[in-house]
ROSE-4610 file (N, C-alpha, C; in Angstrom, 1 decimal, always signed):
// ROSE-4610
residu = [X/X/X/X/X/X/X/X/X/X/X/X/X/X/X/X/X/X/X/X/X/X/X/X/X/X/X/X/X/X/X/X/X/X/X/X/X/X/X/X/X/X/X/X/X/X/X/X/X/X/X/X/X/X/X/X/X/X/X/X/X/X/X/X/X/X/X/X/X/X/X/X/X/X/X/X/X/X/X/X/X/X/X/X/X/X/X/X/X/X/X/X/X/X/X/X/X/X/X/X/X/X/X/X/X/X/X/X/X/X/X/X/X/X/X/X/X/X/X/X/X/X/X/X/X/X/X/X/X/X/X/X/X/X/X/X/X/X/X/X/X/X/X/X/X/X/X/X/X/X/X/X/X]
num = [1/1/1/2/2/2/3/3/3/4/4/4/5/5/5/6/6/6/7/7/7/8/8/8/9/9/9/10/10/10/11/11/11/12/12/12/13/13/13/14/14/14/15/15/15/16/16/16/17/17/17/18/18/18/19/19/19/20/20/20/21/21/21/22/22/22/23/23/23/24/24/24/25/25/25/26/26/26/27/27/27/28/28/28/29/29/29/30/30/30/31/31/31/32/32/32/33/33/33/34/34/34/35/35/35/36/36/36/37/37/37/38/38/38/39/39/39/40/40/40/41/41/41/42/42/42/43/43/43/44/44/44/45/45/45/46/46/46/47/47/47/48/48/48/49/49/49/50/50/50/51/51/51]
x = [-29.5/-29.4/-28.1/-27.6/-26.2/-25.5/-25.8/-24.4/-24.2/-25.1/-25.3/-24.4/-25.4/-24.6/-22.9/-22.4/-20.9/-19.9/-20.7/-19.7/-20.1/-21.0/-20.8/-19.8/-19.8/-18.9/-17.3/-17.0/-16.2/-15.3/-16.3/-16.4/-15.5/-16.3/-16.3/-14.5/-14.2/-12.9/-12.1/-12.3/-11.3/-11.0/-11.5/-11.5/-10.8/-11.5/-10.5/-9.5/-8.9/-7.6/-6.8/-7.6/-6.7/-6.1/-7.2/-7.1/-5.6/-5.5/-4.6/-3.1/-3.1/-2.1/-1.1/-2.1/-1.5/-1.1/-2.1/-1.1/-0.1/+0.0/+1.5/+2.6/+2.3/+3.4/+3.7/+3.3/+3.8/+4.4/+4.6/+5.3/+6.8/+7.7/+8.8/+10.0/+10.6/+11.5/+11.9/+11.5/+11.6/+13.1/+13.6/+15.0/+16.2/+17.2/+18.2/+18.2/+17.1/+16.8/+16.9/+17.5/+17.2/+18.2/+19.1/+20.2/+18.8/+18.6/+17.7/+16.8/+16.0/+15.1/+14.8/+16.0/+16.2/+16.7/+17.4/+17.6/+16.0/+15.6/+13.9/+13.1/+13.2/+12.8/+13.3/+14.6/+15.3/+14.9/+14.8/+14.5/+12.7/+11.7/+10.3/+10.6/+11.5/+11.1/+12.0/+12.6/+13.2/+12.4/+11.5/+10.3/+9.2/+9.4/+7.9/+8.1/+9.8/+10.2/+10.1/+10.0/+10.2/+8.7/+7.7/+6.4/+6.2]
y = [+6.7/+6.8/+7.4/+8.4/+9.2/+8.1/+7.8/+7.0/+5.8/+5.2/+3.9/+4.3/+5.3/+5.8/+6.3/+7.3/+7.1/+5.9/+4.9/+3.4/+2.8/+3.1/+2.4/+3.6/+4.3/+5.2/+4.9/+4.8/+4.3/+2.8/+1.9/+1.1/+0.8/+1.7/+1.5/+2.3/+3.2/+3.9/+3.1/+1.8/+1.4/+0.2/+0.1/-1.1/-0.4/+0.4/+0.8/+1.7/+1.8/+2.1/+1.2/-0.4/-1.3/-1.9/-1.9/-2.4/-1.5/-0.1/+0.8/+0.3/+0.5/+0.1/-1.1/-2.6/-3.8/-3.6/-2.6/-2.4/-1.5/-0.4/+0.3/-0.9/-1.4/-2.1/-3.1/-3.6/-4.6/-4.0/-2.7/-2.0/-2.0/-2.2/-2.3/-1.0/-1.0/+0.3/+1.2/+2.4/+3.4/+3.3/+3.9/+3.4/+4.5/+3.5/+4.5/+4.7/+3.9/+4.0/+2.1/+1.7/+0.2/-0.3/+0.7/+0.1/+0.9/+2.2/+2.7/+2.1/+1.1/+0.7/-0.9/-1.3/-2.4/-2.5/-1.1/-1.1/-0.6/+0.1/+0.1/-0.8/-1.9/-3.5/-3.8/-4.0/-4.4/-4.1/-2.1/-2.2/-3.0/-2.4/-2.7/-4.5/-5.3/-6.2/-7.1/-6.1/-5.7/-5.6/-4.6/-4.1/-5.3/-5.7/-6.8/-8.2/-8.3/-9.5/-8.9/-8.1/-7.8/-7.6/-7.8/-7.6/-8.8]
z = [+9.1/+7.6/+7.1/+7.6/+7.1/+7.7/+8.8/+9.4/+8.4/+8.1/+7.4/+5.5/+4.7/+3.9/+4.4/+5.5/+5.2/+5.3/+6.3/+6.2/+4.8/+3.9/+2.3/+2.3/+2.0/+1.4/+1.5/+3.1/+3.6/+3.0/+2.9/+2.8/+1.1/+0.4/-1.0/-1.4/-0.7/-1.0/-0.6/+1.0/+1.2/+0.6/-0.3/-1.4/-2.3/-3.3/-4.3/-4.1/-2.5/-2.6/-2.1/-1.8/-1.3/-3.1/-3.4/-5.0/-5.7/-5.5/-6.6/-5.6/-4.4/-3.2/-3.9/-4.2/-4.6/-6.0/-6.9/-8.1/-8.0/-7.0/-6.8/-6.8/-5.9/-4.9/-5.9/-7.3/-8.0/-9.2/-8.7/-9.8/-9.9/-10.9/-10.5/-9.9/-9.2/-9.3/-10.2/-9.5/-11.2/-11.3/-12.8/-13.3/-12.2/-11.9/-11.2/-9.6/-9.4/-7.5/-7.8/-8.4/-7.3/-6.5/-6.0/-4.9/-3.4/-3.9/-2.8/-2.2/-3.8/-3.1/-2.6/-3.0/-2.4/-1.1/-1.0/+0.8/+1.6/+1.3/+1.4/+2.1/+0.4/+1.1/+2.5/+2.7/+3.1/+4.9/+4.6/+6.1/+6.4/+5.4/+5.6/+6.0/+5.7/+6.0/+7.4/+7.9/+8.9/+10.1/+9.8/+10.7/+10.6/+9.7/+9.7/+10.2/+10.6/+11.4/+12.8/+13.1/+14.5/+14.9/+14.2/+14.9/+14.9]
């Protein structure tokens, strides 16, 4: 019974912090960092070709 309630529990956080994650991530660069964070991109998607 506990086990069963903490995987909802589980369950239910890892949704609404998948949900807040994809609204971060379509946010645009705050003002004054976008050479930073275009190098950012740049490496994350660096790393995501090599896997």
């Amino acid at each position: 019974m506990v086990v069963k309630n903490d995987e909802e529990i589980r369950q239910y956080w890892e949704e609404q912090n998948r949900e807040c994650f994809a609204q971060i991530a379509r946010l645009p660069p705050p003002p004054g960092l976008e050479k930073a964070w275009a190098k950012l991109q740049a490496a994350k998607a660096k790393l995501e070709s090599k896997s």
